[in-house]
Each structure stands twice: as structure tokens, then as C-alpha cells.
ZADRENMI-288114 format. One record per residue (C-alpha): x, y, z; residue in three letters; chain; residue number from 1. Coordinates in steps of 0.05 Angstrom, whole numbers, always signed. Each point is the difference from the previous one (the first is absolute). Example, Ala and Ser with C-alpha at 12.3 -4.5 7.8 and 13.67 -1.06 7.14 Angstrom:
<pts>
+--------+--------+--------+-----+---+-----+
|     xx |     yy |     zz |   r | c |   k |
+--------+--------+--------+-----+---+-----+
|   +246 |    -90 |   +156 | Ala | A |   1 |
|    +27 |    +69 |    -13 | Ser | A |   2 |
+--------+--------+--------+-----+---+-----+
</pts>
This chain:
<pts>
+--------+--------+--------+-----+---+-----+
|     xx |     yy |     zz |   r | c |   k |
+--------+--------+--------+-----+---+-----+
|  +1051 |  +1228 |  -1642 | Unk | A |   1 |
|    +67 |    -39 |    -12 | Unk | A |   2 |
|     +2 |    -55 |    -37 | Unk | A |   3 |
|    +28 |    -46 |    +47 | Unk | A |   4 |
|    -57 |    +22 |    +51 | Unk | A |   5 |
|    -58 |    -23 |    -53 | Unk | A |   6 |
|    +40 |    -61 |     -7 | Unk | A |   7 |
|     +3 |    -19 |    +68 | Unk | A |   8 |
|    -74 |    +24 |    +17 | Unk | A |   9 |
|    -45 |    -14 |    -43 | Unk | A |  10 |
|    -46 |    -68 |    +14 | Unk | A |  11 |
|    -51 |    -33 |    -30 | Unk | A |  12 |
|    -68 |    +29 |     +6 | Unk | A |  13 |
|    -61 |    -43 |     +6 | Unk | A |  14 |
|    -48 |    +49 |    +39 | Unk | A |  15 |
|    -16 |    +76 |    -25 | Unk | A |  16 |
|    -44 |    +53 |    +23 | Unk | A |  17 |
|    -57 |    +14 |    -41 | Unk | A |  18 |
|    +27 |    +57 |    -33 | Unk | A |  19 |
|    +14 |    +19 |    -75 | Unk | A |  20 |
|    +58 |     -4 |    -35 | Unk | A |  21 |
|    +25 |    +74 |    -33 | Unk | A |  22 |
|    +10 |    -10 |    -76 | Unk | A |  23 |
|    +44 |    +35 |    +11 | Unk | A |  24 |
|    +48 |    -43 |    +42 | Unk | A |  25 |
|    -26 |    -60 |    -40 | Unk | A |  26 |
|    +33 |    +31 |    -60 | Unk | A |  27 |
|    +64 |    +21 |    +48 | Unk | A |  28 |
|     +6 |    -77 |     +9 | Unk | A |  29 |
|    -11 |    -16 |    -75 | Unk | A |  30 |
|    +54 |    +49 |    -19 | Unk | A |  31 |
|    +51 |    -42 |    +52 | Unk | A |  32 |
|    -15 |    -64 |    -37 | Unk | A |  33 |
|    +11 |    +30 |    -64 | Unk | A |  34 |
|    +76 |    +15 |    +21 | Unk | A |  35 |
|    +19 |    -76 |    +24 | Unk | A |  36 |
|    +50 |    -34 |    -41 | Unk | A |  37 |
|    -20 |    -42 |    -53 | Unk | A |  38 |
|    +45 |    -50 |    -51 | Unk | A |  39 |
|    +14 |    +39 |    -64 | Unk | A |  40 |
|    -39 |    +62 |    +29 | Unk | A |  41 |
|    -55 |    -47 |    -33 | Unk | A |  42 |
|    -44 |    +32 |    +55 | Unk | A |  43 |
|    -57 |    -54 |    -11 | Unk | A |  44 |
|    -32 |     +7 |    +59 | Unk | A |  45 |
|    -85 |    +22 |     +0 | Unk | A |  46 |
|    -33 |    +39 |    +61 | Unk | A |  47 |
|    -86 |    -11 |    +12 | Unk | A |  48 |
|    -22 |    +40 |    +57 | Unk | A |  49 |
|    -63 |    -25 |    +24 | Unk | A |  50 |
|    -49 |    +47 |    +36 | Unk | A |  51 |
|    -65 |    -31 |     -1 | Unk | A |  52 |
|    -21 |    -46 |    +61 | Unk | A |  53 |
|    -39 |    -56 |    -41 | Unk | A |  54 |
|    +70 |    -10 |    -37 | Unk | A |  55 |
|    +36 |     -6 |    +51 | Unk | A |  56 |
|    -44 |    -55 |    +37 | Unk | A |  57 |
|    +11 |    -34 |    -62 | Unk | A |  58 |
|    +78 |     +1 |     -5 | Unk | A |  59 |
|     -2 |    -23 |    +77 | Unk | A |  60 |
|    -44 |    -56 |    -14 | Unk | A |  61 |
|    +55 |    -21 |    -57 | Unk | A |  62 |
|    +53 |    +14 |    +59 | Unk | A |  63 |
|    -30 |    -54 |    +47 | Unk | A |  64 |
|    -42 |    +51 |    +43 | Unk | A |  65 |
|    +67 |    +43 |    +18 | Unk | A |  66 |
|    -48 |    +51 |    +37 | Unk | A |  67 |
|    +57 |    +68 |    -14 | Unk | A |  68 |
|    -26 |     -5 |    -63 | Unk | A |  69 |
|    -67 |    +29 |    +16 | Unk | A |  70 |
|    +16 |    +32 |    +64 | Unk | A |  71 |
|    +47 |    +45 |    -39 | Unk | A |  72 |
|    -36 |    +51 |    -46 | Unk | A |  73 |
|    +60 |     -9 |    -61 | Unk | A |  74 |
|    +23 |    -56 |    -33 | Unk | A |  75 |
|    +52 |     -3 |    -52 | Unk | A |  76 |
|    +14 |    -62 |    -42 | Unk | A |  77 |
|    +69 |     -4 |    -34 | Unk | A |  78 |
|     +4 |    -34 |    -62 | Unk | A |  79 |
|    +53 |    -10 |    -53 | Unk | A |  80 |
|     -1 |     -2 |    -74 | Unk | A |  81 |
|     +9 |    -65 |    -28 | Unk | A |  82 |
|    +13 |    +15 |    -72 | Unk | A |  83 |
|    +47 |    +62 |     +9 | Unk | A |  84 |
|    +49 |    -33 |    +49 | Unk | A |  85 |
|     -2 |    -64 |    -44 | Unk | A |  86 |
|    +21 |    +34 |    -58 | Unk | A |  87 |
|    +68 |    +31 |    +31 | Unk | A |  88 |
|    +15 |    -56 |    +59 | Unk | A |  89 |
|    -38 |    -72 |    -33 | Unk | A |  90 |
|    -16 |    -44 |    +51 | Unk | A |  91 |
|    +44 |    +26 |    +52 | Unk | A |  92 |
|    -34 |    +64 |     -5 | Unk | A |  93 |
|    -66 |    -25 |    +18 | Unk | A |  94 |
|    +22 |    -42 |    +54 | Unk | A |  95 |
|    +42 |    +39 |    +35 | Unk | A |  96 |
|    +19 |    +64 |    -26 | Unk | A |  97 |
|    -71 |    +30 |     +3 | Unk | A |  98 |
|     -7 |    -34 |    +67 | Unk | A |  99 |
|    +59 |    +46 |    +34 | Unk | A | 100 |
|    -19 |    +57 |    -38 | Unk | A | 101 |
|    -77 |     +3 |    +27 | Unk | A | 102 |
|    +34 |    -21 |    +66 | Unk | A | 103 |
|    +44 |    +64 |     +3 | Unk | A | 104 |
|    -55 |    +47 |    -28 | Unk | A | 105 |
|    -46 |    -30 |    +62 | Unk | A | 106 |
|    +64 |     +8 |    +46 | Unk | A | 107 |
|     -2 |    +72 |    -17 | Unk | A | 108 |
|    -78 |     +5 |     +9 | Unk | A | 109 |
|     +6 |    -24 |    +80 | Unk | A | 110 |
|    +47 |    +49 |    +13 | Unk | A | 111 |
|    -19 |    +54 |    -31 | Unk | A | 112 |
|    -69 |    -12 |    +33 | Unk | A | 113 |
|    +26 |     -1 |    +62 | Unk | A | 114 |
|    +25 |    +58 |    -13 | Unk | A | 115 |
|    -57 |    +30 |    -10 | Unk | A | 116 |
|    -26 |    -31 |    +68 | Unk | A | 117 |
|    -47 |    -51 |    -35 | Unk | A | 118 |
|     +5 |    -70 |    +16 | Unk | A | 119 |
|     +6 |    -54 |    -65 | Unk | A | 120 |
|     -1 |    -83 |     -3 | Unk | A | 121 |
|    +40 |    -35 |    -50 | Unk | A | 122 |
|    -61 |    -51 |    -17 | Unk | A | 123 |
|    +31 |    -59 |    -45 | Unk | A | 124 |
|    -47 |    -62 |    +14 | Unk | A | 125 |
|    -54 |     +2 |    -56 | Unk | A | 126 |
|    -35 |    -35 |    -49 | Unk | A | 127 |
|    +38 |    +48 |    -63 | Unk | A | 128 |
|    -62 |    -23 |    -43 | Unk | A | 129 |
|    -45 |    +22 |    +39 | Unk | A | 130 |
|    +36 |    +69 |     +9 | Unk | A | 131 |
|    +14 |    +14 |    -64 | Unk | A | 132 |
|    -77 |     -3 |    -21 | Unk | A | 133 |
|    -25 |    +36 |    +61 | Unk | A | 134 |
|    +49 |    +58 |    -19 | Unk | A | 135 |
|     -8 |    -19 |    -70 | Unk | A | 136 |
|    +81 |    -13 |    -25 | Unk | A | 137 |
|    +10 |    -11 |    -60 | Unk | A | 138 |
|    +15 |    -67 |    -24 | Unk | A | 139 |
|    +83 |    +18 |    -10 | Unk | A | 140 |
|     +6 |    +25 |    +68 | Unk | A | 141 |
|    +15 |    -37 |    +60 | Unk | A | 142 |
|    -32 |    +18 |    +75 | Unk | A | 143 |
|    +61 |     -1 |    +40 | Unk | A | 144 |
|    -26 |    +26 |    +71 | Unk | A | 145 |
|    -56 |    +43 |    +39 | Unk | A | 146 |
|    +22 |    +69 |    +37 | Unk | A | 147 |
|    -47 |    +16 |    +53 | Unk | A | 148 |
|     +4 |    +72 |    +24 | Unk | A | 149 |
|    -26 |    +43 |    +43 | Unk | A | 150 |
|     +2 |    +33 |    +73 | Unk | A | 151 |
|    +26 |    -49 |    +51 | Unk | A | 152 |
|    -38 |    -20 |    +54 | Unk | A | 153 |
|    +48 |    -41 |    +35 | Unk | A | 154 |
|    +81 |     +3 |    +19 | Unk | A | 155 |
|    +16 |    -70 |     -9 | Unk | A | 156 |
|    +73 |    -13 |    +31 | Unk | A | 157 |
|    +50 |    -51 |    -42 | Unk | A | 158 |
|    +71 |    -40 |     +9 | Unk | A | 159 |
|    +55 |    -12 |    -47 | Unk | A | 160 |
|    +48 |    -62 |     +3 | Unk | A | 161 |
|    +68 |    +27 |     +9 | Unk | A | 162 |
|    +48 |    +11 |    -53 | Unk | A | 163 |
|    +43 |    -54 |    +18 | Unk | A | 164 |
|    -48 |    -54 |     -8 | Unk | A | 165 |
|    -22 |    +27 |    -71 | Unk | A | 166 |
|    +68 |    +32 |    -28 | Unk | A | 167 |
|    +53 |    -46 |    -32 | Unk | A | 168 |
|    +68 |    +32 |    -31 | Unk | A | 169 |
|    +28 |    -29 |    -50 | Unk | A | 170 |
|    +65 |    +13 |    -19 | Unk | A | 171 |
+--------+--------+--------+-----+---+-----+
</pts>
């Protein structure tokens, strides 16, 4: 697939067909996240794959009853390491640093997911306590978002503003 084709297709998937996930392809979308960009090369960024259907109702009861978290049969929460990016970046590292670099690493997970003809849903609205005991983080890392994957079940159709109403040049 080209890159610009992933880009442009892939949508957010909130309904899946009741059908495993191959580790394999799990670990093919792991191994995409792992090659994002991060500040420093720091590469901060944590991966928990969660399998097991009790955990997941749990993680979309801390996500305000966002159903694609059950529905799908993988989630991944993407946390960050607290300590390690605080130790190269201070403050700014935590705040934003390991913010864009968990971003890109998830970035790379849609696509390459697509890819694979799975469907994923960037998940970011969730209680991060909650999370991180459910998936048990450890206290230094941060929960940063919730990947659901899994075959679609739907083809939802999107829009786009046009450039000229979001692009300013600056000379």
C-alpha cells in the first residue's frame, strides 16, 4: 500500500467483527511504533496489549463507556516513561516531548494497521488512574492513549477542511 493511500484512508474504527487478532500482526503494529521519532532517540514510549475481555470492560468503563473498547478484541495502551524522558528533556520533556513522541509511535500504529486491513481508534478520553491500575503501570509511567484494534466492521466516510482555511505561510 502507499503511504499516502493509508493516510488518506484509514478512519476511526468503533465497530469490529468478532474475530481474533493474529499475534502476529499485533506484533507487525508494535514493530511500526517502535520506528516513530522520538526527542533525543529517548524512545520513552511503553506498549500493553490487552487480550482478555474482563480487562478491557474495565479500561472502557475508565473511558466513559466508549463501547470500541470491548467490541474490539485488542487493546493497546500507550504510555510514556516519566523518569527516563525527565532525566534528558526536564520538564519540557514530560510535557511535551513524550507527548509527540507516543503521538508519532501511535501515528505509525493506525497506518500500519490499516495496512494490514485491521481497523484501530485513537481512544484519548480516560480516567489515566484508573488505566494505569487496570493495566497495572508503573508509578513513573504515564497512560497517554487506548489503541483499539481489530477487523472493521464498518466503512465510516470522513471530510477535511480545506487547506486554505488551515494553512498560513509565513514569510
Amino acid at each position: 500500500m502507499e503511504v499516502k493511500d493509508a493516510i488518506m484512508g484509514r478512519r476511526s474504527i468503533r465497530k469490529y467483527e468478532q474475530k481474533e487478532v493474529e499475534d502476529e500482526k499485533i506484533r507487525e503494529i508494535l514493530e511500526a511504533a517502535i520506528w516513530a521519532p522520538s526527542a533525543g532517540n529517548t524512545q520513552t514510549w511503553r506498549f500493553y496489549v490487552v487480550r482478555n475481555r474482563d480487562l478491557r470492560e474495565k479500561l472502557m468503563k475508565a473511558s466513559y463507556m466508549q463501547k470500541q473498547i470491548i467490541e474490539a478484541p485488542v487493546s493497546i495502551v500507550v504510555t510514556f516513561d516519566r523518569d527516563e524522558i525527565d532525566k534528558f528533556y526536564g520538564r519540557r520533556g514530560v510535557e511535551l516531548y513524550a507527548i509527540q513522541d507516543t503521538a508519532a509511535a501511535i501515528q505509525n500504529m493506525l497506518l500500519r494497521a490499516y495496512d494490514l486491513g485491521l481497523g484501530t481508534c485513537w481512544i484519548g478520553a480516560f480516567n489515566e488512574e484508573e488505566v494505569a491500575s487496570i493495566v497495572r503501570v508503573p508509578p513513573i509511567e504515564r497512560p497517554v492513549a487506548i489503541i483499539t484494534v481489530g477487523y472493521p466492521a464498518e466503512k465510516p466516510t470522513s471530510t477535511r477542511k480545506p487547506l486554505d482555511e488551515v494553512v498560513r505561510y509565513v514569510d
